[in-house]
C-alpha positions in Angstrom: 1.5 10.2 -13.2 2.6 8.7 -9.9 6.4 9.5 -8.7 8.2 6.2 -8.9 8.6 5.0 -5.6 12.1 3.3 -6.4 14.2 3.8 -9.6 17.5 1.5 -10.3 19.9 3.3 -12.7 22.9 1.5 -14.3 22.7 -1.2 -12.2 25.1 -4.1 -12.1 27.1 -6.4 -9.8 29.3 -8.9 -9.2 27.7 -12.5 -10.4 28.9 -15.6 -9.2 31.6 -15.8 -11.5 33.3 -12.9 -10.5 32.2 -11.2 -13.5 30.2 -8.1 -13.3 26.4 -8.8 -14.2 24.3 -8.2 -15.9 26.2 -7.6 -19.3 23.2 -4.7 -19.8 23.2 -3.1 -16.6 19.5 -2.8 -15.2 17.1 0.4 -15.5 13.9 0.3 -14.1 11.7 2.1 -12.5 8.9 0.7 -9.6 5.8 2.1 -9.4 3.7 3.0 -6.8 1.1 0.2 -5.5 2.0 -2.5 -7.9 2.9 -6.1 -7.6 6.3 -7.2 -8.6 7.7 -10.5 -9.3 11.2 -11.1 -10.1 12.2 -14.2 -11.6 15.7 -15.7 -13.6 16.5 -18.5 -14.6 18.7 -19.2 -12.0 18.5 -18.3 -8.1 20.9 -15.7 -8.0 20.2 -12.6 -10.4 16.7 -12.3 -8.8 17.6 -12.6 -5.2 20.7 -10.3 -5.9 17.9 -7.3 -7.3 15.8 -8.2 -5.0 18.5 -7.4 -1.8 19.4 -4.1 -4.4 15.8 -2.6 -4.4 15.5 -3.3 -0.2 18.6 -1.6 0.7 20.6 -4.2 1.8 22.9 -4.6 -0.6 24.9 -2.0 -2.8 25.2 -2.1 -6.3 28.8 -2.9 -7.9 28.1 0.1 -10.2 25.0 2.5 -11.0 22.5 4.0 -9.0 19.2 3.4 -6.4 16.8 6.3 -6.1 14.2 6.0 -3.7 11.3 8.5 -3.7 13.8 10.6 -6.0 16.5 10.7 -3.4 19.7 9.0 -4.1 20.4 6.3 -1.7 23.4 4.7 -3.3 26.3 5.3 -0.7 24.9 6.2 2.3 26.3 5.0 5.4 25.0 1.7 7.1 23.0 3.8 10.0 21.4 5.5 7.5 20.3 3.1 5.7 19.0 0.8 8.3 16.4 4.1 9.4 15.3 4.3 6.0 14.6 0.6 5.8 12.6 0.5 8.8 10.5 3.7 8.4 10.0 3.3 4.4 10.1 -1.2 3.7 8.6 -3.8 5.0 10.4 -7.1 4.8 8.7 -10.7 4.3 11.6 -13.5 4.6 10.9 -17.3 4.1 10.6 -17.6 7.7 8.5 -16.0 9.8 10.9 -14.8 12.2 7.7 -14.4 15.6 8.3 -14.2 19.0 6.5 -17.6 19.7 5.8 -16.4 23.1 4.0 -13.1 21.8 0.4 -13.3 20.7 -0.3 -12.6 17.1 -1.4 -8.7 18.3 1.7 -8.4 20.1 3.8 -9.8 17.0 1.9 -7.6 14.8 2.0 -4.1 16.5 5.9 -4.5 17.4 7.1 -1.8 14.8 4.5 0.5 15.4 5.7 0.9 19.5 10.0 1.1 17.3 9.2 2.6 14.2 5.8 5.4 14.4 5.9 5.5 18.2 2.3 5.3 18.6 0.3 4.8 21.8 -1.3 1.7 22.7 -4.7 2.9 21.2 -4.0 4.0 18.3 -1.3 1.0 17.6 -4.4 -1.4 18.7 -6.4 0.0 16.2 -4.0 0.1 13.3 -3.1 -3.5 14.2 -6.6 -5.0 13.8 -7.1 -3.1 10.5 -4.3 -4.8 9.1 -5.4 -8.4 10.7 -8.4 -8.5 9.1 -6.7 -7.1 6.0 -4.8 -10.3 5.9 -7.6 -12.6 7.4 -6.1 -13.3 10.5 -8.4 -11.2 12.9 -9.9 -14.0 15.0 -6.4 -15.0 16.0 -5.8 -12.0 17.4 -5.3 -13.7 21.1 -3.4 -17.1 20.2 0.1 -17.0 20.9 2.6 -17.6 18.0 3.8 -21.1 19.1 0.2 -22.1 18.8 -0.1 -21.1 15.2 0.1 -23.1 12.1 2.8 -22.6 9.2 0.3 -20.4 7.0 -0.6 -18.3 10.0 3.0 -18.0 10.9 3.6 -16.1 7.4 0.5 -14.4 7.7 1.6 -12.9 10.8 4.7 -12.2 9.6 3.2 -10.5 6.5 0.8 -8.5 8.8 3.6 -7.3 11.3 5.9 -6.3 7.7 2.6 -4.1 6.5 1.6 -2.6 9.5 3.4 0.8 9.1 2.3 1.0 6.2 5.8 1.2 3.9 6.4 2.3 0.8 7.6 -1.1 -0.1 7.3 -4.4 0.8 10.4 -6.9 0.1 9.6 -10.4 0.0 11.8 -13.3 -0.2 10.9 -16.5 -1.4 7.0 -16.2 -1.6 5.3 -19.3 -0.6 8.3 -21.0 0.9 8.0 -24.4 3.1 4.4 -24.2 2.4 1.4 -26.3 0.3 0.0 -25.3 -2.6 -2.9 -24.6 -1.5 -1.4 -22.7 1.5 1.0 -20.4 -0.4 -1.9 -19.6 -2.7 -3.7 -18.1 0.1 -0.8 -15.8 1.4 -0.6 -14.9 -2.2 -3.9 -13.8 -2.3 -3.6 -12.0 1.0 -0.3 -10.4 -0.2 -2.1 -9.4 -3.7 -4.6 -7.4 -1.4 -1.9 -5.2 0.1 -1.2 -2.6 -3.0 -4.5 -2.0 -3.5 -5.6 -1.3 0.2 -2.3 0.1 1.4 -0.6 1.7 -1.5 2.8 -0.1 -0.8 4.7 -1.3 -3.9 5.4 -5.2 -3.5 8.6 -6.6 -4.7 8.8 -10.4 -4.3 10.6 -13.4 -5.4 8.8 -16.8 -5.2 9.8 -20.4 -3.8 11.1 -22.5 -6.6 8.6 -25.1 -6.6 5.8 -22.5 -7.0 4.2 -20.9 -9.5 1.8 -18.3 -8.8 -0.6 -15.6 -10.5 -1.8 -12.4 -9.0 1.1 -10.3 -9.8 0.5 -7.2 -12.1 4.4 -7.2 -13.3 6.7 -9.7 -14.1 10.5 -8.9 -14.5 12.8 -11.5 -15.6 16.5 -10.9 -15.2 19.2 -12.6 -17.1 22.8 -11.4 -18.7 21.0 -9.2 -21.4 19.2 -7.1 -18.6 15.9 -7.1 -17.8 12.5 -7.7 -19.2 8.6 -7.0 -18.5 6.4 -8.6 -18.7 2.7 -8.7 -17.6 -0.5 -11.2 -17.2 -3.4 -11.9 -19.0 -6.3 -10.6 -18.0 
């Protein structure tokens, strides 16, 4: 069986109440190359795990364990190189350098994180464009590009190391229906093809399929659940 990629042990925190939260603290353990959706009934709980399992929160109380190691604790530099060598972070905005082209957007962490040369990086960069379905906008600057690109980018340039995880904030945020279904679909493809685990909250307004596990989080804990096939 696969090593869990990130385990949470004990885990609560402080809700907005000022009371510690969950009542049941939180046990789970991600798997490798899966698709995660975290939902609760209200905003907080899921965005609050969500900020747990990427590192940039601590817990009140329990434990994170990422790839076995214990990363609860560790001190902010630390943390931040694990971040960027192990996660990949999609937030609800795309966050581009609108004078960049969607290449140069893309291949950013591969010149600060792997250190690869411009070949290689080239390469690795297309792969992932056309994994995405962004490849013949490989030469348009980011200014140029609509919403949907924008995230597709973004989503491109947060995969292109290929992490161990991918965080994602508020999936489908700012966008159409039919627009958020198709970076759906494009983030859907990246467990299979990349063997990152994706961990993802989704806009409000949207409800979406294509995730193999759901976890809702409320005061009792947590609960699983998965979709019909």
């Amino acid at each position: 069986m696969p090593e869990d990629v990130i385990v949470v042990e004990q885990i609560r925190w402080q809700g907005v109440n000022e009371c510690d939260f969950p009542v049941t603290p939180i046990n789970y353990h991600f798997q490798p190359a899966r698709f995660y959706l975290l939902t609760s009934e209200q905003p907080e709980p899921k965005d609050k795990l969500l900020r747990l399992v990427g590192l940039l929160e601590e817990p009140k109380s329990g434990e994170v364990l990422l790839e076995g190691r214990q990363v609860t604790g560790l001190d902010p530099e630390e943390l931040a190189e694990i971040r960027n060598r192990k996660f990949g972070f999609l937030f609800s905005s795309p966050f581009l350098l609108p004078a960049f082209t969607v290449l140069e957007n893309v291949a950013m962490p591969l010149f600060k994180i792997a250190q690869v040369d411009a070949r290689q990086a080239k390469t690795t960069t297309e792969l992932v464009l056309s994994l995405v379905g962004i490849m013949p906008l490989v030469d348009m600057p980011a200014r140029q590009l609509s919403l949907l690109d924008q995230h597709l980018t973004a989503l491109a340039r947060a995969v292109v190391h290929y992490p161990r995880l991918l965080i994602v904030q508020d999936l489908g945020m700012n966008l159409t229906p039919d627009e958020a279904s198709i970076l759906v679909q494009a983030t859907a493809r990246i467990p299979g093809r990349l063997g990152t685990t994706v961990i993802a909250t989704a806009a409000p307004e949207f409800d979406f399929t294509g995730w193999d596990v759901a976890l809702e989080i409320d005061a009792n804990g947590i609960k699983e659940s998965q979709p019909e096939r």
